[in-house]
N, C-alpha and C positions, 0 to 999 in steps of 0.2 A: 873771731876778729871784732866782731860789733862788740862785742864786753869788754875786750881790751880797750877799742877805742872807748866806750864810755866811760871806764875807770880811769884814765890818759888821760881825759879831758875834762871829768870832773875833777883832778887833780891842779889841770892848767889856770882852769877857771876860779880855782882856791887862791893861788900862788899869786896870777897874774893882775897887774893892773888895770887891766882895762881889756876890752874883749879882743882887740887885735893882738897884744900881746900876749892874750889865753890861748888862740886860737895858731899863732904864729910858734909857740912854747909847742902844742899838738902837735905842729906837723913837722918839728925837729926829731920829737920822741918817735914820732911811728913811722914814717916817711920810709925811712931803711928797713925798717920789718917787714912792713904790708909791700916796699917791691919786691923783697924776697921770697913773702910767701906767692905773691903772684908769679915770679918766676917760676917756682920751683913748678904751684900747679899747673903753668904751662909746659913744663916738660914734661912732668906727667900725662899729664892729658895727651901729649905726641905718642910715647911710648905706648899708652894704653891704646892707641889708635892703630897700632903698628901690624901691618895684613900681613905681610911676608914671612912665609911659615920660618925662615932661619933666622930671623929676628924675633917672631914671638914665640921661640926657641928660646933665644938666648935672655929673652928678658924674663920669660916664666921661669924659666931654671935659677936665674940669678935671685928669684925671690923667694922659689922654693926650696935651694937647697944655698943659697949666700950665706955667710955669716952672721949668726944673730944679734953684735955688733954693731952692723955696718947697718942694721935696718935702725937699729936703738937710734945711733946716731942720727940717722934720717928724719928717723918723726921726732928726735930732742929737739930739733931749730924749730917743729909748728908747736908742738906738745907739752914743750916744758918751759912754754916764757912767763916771767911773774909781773903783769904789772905795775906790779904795788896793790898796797891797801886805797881803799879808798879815804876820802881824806873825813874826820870827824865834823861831824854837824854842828852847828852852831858859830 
């Protein structure tokens, strides 16, 4: 996430006029990413916490034998985002 955001914002800081408007461009671009990755690790974090032997049943099962699919998809939203390039020097 920190590399995203540094590529993100050295791209804002290229583009933008002025620093509030580099830094204000920043947190339109990632605002919606970084709460979703926040969200999602907190659900995680809940299920991995999860004591109750029919629950940590259902969720080891669901990862050891789910769909290989359905995991692809899962780590595609943290995994597969492109920033962009960074922007040329000079």
């Amino acid at each position: 996430m920190a590399i995203e955001d540094a590529i993100v914002l050295a791209r804002a800081i290229v583009e933008a006029e002025d620093c509030a408007e580099a830094f204000a461009c920043f947190h339109r671009r990632r605002a919606r990413r970084t709460a979703q990755i926040v969200r999602l690790s907190r659900w995680w974090g809940r299920v991995g916490l999860w004591k109750h032997p029919a629950l940590t049943a259902l969720r080891d099962g669901a990862m050891r034998y789910g769909p290989g699919r359905w995991m692809e998809r899962a780590g595609a939203a943290q995994y597969c985002y492109d920033p962009g390039g960074l922007p040329a020097p000079g």
